[in-house]
N, C-alpha and C positions, 0 to 999 in steps of 0.2 A: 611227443605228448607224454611219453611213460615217463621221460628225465623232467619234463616241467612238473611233472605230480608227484616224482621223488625228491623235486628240492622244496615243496613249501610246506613251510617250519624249519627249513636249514637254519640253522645260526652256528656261527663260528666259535670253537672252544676258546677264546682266547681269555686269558684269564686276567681278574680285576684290574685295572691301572691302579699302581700301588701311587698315594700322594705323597710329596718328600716331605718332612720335617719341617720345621725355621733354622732349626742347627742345620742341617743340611744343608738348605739353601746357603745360608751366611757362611758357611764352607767354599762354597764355588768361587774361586779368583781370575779364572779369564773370562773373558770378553764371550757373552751369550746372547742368541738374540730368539724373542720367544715374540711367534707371532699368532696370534689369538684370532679366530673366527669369532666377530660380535655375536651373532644366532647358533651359536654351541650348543647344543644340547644334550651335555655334559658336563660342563662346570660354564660357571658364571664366569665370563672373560674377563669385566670389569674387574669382579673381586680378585682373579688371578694374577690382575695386570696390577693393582693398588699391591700385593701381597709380595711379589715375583719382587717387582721395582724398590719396595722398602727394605726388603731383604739381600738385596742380590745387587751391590754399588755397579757392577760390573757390566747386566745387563741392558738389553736396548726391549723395550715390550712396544708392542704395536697392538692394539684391537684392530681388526678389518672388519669395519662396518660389510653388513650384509651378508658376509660369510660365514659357512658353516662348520663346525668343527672339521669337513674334510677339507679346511683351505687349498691344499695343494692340486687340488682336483677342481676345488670352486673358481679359483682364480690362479694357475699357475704361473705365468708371465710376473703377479704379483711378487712370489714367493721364492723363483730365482734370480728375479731383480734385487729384491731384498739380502739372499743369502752373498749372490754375490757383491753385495755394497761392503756387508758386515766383513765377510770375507779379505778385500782390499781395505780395508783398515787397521 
């Protein structure tokens, strides 16, 4: 009881997710594959997936409908099937 009353309000220090540039992006020449949770609630997937894809010839974008920014927890099976596709390419 005492540790469940000393963890609420915990939140983790971690600090901001810095966003990359266009030069930055347009930098990147290998082969990337960025897979987006649709229901993010974090950044808009769409506008990530239009931004990532015009910038970036190199990568593979995927939305996963219904999924949450923690894709790899929401649907794992998805996300090593995925990396191992990109991977044997």
């Amino acid at each position: 009881m005492e540790l469940g009353r000393a963890s609420i309000g915990f939140r983790r220090a971690l600090p901001p997710a810095r966003v990359f540039s266009d030069e930055e992006l347009r930098r990147v020449r290998v082969p990337s594959l960025f897979l987006l949770g649709e229901q993010s609630s974090l950044r808009d997937a769409r506008q990530v997936a239009a931004r990532v894809g015009a910038l970036m010839p190199t990568a593979e974008v995927e939305v996963v409908p219904g999924a949450s920014h923690a894709l790899p927890t929401d649907d794992p099976e998805l996300v090593a099937a995925r990396i191992l596709r990109r991977a044997a390419e």
